[in-house]
C-alpha positions in Angstrom: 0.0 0.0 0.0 1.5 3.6 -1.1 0.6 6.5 0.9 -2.0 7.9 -1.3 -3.9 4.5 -0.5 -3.9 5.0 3.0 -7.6 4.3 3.7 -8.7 7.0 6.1 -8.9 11.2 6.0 -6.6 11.0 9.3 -2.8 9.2 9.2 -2.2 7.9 12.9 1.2 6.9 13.5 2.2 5.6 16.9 5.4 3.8 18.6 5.0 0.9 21.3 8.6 1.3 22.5 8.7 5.4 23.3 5.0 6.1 23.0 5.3 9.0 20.8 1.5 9.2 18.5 1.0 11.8 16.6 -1.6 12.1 13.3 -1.5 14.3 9.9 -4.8 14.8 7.2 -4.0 12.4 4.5 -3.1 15.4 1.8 -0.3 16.7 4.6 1.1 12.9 5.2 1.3 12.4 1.4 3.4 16.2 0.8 5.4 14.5 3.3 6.5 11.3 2.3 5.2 11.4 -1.2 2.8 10.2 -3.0 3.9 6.6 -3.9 6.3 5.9 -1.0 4.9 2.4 0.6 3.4 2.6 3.9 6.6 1.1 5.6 9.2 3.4 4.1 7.3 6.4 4.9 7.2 5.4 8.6 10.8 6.2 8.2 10.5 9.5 7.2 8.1 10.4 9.8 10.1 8.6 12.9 13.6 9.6 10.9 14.1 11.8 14.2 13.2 9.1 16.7 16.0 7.9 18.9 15.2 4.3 18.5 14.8 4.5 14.7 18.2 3.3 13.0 19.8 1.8 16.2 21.4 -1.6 15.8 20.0 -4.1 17.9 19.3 -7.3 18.4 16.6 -6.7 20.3 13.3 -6.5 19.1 12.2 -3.8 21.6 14.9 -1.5 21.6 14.4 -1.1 18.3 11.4 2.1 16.7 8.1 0.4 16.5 6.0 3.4 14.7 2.6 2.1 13.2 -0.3 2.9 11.8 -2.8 1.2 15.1 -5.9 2.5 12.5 -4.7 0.2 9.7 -4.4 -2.9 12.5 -7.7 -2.4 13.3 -8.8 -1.9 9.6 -7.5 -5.0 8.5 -8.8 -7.1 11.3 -11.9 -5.6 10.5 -12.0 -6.0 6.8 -10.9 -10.2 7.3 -13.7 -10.7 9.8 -16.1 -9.7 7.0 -14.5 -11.8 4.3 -14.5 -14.2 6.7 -18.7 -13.8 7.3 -18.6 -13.2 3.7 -19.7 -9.6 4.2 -18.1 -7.2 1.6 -15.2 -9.5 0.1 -15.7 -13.1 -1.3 -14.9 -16.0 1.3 -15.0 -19.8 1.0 
């Protein structure tokens, strides 16, 4: 998914290791990070000044975790339906 896919008005970006969150309208997210930068390299852009992002490790958790928590919820949303076969086409 590029960042002109995103599928809400609102980006919401947040990180499970420093709890930073912060949000942009979709037309300021996209003059951001562009308009076909993928979801996961423009997380990079946005947390390029985090001090986790970048850092070495080994360990999982001292690494940046920046996400989108709307597109987790989104996507467990939209499989539930296909699932029910509401809106999508499951077997």
């Amino acid at each position: 998914m590029r960042a002109w896919d995103y599928p809400f008005k609102t980006v919401r970006i947040a990180c499970k290791v420093c709890n930073r969150r912060g949000q942009y309208s979709k037309a300021r997210f996209v003059e951001i990070v562009g308009r076909n930068t993928a979801l996961p390299t423009a997380l990079g852009v946005i947390a390029k000044d985090c001090p986790m992002a970048g850092k070495p490790s080994n360990i999982i958790h001292d690494r940046c975790q920046a996400h989108y928590p709307d597109l987790i919820t989104y996507s467990q949303n939209k499989a539930g339906r296909a699932m029910r076969g509401v809106g999508g086409v499951a077997d």
